[in-house]
C-alpha positions in Angstrom: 19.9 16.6 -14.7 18.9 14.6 -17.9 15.3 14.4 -19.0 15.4 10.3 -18.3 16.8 11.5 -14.3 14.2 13.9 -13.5 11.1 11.3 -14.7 13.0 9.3 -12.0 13.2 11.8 -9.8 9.7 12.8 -9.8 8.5 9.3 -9.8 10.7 8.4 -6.6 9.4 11.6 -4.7 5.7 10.6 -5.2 6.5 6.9 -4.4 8.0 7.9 -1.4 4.9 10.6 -0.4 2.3 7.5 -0.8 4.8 5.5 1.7 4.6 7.9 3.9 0.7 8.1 3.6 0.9 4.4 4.4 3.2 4.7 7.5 2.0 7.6 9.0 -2.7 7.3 8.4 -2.7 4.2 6.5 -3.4 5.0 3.1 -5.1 1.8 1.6 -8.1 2.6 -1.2 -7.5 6.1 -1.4 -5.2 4.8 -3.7 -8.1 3.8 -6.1 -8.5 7.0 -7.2 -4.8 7.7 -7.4 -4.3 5.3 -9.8 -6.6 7.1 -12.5 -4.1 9.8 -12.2 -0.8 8.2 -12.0 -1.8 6.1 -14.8 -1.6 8.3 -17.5 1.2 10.2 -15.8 3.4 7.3 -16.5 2.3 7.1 -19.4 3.0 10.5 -20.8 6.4 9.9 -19.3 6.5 6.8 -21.7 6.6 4.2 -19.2 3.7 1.6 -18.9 0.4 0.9 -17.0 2.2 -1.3 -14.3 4.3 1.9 -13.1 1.4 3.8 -13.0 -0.2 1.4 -10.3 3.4 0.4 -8.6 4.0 4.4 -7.4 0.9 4.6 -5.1 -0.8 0.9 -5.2 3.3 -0.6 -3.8 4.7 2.6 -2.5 1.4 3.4 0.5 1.7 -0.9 0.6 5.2 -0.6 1.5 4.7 2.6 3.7 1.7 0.6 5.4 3.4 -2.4 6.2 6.6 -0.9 7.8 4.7 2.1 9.3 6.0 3.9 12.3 2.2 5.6 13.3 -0.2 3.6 11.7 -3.2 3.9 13.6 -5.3 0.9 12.2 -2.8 -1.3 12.4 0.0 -0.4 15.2 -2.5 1.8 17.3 -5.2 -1.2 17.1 -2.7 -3.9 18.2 -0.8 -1.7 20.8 -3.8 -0.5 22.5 -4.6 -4.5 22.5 -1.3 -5.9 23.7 -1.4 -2.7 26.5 1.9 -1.0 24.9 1.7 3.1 25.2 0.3 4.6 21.4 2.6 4.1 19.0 5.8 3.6 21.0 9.2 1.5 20.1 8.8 4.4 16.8 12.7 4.8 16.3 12.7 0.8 15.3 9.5 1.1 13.5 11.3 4.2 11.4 14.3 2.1 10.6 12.0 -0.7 9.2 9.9 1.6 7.1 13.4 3.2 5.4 14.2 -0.2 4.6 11.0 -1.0 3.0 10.8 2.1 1.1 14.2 1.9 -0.3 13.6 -2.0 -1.7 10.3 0.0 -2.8 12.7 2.7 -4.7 15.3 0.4 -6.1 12.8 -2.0 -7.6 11.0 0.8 -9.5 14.2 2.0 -10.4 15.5 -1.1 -11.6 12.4 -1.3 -13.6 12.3 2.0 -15.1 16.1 1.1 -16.5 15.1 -1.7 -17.9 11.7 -0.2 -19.8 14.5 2.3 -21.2 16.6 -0.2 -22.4 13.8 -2.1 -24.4 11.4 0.4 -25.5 9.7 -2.0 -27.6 8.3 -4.2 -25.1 6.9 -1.3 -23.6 2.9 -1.7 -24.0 1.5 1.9 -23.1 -1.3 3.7 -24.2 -1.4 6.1 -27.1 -0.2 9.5 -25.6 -1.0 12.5 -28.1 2.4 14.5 -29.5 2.1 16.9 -27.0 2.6 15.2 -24.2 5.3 12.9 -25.6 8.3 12.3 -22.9 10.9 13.3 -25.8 9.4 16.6 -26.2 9.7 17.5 -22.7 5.9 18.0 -20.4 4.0 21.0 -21.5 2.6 23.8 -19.0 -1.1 22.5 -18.1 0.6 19.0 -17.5 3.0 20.0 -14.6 0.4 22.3 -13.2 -1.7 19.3 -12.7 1.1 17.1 -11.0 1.6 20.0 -9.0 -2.0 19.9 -7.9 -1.6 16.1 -7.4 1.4 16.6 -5.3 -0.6 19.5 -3.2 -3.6 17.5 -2.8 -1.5 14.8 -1.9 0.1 16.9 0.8 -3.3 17.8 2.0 -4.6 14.7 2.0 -1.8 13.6 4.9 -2.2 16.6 6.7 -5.9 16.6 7.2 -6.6 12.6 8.0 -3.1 13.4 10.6 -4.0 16.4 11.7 -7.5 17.3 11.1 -9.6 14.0 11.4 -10.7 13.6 7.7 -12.1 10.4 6.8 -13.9 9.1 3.8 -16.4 12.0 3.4 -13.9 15.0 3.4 -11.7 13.3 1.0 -13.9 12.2 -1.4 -14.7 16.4 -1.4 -11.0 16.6 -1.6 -10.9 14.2 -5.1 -13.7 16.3 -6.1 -12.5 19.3 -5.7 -9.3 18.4 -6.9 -10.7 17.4 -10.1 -12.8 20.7 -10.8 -9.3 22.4 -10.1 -8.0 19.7 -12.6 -10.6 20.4 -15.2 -10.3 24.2 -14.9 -5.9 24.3 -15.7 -6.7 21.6 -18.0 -9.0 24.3 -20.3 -11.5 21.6 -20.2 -15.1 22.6 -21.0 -18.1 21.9 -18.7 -19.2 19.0 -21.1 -15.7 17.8 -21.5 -15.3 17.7 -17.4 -19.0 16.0 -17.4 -18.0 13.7 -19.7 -14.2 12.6 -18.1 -16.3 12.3 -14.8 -18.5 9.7 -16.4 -15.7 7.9 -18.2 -13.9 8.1 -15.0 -16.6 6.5 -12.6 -17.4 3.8 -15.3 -14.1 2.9 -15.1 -14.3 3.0 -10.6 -17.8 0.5 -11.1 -16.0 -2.5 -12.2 -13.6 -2.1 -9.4 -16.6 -1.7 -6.7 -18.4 -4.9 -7.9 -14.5 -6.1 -7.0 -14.7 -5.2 -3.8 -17.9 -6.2 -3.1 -17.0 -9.8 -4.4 -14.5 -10.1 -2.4 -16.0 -8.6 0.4 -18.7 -11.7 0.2 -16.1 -14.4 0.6 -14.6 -12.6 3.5 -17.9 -12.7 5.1 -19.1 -16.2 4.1 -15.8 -17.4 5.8 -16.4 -15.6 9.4 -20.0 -16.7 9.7 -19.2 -19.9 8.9 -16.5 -19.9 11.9 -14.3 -20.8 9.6 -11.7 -17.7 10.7 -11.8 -18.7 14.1 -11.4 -22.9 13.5 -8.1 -21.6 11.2 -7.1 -19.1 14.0 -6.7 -21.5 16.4 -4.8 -24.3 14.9 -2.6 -21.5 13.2 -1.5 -20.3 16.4 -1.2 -23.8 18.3 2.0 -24.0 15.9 3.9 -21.1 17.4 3.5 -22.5 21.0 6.7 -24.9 22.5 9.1 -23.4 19.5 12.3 -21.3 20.5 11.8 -18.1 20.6 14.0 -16.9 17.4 11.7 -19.6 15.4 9.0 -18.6 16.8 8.4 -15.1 15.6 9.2 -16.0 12.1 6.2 -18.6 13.0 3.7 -15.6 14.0 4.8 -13.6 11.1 4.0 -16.5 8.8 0.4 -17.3 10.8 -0.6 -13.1 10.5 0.6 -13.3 6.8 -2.0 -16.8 6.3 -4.5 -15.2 8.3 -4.5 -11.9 6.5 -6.1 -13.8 3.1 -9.1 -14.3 5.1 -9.0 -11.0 7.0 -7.6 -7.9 4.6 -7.8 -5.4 7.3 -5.5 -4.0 9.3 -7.8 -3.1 12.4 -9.8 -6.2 12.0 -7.2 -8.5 12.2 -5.4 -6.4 15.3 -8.8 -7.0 17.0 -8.8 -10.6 16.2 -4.9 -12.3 16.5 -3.8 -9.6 19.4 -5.7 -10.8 22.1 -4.2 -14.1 21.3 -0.4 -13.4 20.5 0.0 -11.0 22.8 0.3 -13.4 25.6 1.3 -16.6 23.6 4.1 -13.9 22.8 5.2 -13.5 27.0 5.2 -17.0 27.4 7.6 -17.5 24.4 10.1 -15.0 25.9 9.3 -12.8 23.0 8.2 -9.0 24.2 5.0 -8.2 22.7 6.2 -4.9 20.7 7.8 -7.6 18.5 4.7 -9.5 18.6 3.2 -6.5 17.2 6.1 -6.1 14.6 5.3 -9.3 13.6 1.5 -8.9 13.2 2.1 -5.1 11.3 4.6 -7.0 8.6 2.1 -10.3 8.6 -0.8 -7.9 7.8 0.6 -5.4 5.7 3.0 -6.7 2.9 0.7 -10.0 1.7 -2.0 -7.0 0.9 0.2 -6.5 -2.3 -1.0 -9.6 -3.5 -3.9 -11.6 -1.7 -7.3 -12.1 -4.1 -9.9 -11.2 -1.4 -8.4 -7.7 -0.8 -11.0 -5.6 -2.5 -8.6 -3.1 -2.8 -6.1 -5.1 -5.0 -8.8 -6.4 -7.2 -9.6 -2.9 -7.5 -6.7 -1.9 -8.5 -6.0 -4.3 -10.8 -9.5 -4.3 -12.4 -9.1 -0.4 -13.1 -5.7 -1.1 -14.4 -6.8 -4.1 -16.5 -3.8 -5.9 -15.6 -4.6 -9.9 -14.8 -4.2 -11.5 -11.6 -1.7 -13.6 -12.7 0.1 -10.7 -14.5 0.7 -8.8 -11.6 1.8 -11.7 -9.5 4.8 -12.7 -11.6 6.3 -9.5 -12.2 5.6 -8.2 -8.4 6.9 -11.7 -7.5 10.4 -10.8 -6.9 9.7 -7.6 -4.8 7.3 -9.7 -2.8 10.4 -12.1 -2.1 12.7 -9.7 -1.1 10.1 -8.1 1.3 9.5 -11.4 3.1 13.3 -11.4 3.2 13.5 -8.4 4.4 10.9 -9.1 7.3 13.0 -11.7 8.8 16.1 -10.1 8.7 14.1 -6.8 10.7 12.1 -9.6 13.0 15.8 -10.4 14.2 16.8 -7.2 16.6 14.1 -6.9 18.4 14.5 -10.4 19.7 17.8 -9.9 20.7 17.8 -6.7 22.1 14.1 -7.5 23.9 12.7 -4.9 22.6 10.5 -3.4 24.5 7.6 -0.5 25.2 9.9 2.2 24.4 
């Protein structure tokens, strides 16, 4: 395989881990910290900043929206609209392979065209050693190997193990001494990439917490709730086949207010779950609706803390990453009403 394939190759294979991370326990800011890796990675293979955030920032954003056992978002809203945990999954997988793959081919289209015009590639310095024309050295694939492990870890202890935010920030931070250690870093050197590293994470938390001040300015003001309701007064009286494109649309204008997953479950569900029995529309595809609604406008909305964040530790501008994500984002929300089709023809139901 040809140098150019096996960047591809690699870069596929970890966009395809963070969607499952997304799909299976939600991945959402862990990706914060993935960035600061993937970053560089990229651009050591001698692509630019904006893969380094599309292979875990879009690939666990894809992976969340169609997940098959996410339990923030499908677990919330199932438990709420009294389906069994995590059932219709054999749908759920289909729509999550068909999110993944416009995922894959987007990045791929991407990377083909970065090869084609190398001189409107805007990357960082990368020092001769690490240039993609001479091929990664050693120390550089034993610290994407520890990536991909820790990675692998990462899944397998929130899935199996019940880690949450204080075993993997020991995970990161034992990752990184690991890190540090192949890398032939000193003591000072690690002390000082740690610093560098969390100056460049403060920024993004002021982010967050911005944004996390609008979210909460707009519930106690009842604003949320005023919205809520005339949003879902729409869907009511419309045919059934128009009216899930309706609650997909409502969960998608709702989620700029609300950017989380749980939250919103707890809010909408109560609501379209039985708007969705008197539509004739079973309330797994309610759900469906609500889990695309939620999950693919995260990409792009300004009050999620966690795409401020990412963009902030990128330093790529809002309106930047809007107009080149802009075609994805269309071909998702195609993509949702072509998969928001079956289940209302086949009634899809609990199982």
């Amino acid at each position: 395989m040809s140098r150019p394939g096996r960047k591809k190759l690699i870069l596929t294979g970890i966009t395809v881990l963070f969607s499952l991370a997304g799909a299976t326990f939600g991945m959402s800011e862990e990706v914060l910290v993935f960035i600061l890796i993937t970053i560089p990675m990229a651009h050591a293979m001698g692509y630019d900043t904006k893969v380094g955030v599309f292979v875990p920032f879009v690939g666990a954003g894809a992976g969340f929206a169609g997940a098959f056992s996410n339990p923030f978002t499908i677990g919330v809203a199932q438990g709420i609209a009294e389906l069994p945990p995590f059932s219709g999954a054999a749908y759920r997988l289909v729509v999550w392979g068909a999110y993944t793959l416009t995922t894959i081919a987007f990045l791929l289209l991407y990377l083909r065209k970065l090869e084609k015009k190398p001189r409107e590639m805007h990357i960082q310095h990368v020092p001769e050693a690490t240039a993609p024309e001479q091929g990664l050295p050693l120390k550089i694939k034993l610290v994407l190997a520890i990536f991909l492990a820790t990675l692998i870890l990462l899944i397998v202890g929130v899935a199996y193990w019940g880690w949450y935010i204080n075993e993997i920030s020991g995970l990161f931070f034992g990752m990184g001494i690991v890190v540090a250690m192949v890398g032939g870093l000193t003591a000072s050197e690690a002390h000082t990439a740690f610093i560098a590293g969390a100056k460049d994470m403060l920024l993004a938390a002021l982010v967050i917490a911005f944004s996390r001040g609008i979210l909460i300015v707009a519930e106690d003001g009842k604003i949320i709730d005023t919205m809520l309701l005339q949003m879902s007064a729409l869907v009511g009286g419309l045919p059934k086949y128009v009216a899930v494109y309706i609650m997909f649309l409502v969960q998608t204008g709702i989620n700029f207010f609300i950017p989380s997953g749980s939250g919103q479950a707890a809010l909408t569900m109560p609501i379209m779950a039985p708007l969705s029995d008197l539509l004739g529309i079973t309330r797994q595809t309610a759900v469906l609706a609500f889990q695309l609604g939620d999950g693919l406008s995260n990409l792009i909305i300004p009050t999620s803390g966690v795409t401020m964040g990412v963009l902030s530790i990128a330093k790529i501008p809002y309106g930047t990453w809007i107009k080149w994500i802009g075609k994805l984002m269309i071909a998702f929300f195609i993509l949702a009403f072509l998969v928001l089709i079956p289940p209302v023809f086949m009634h899809w139901g609990p199982f």
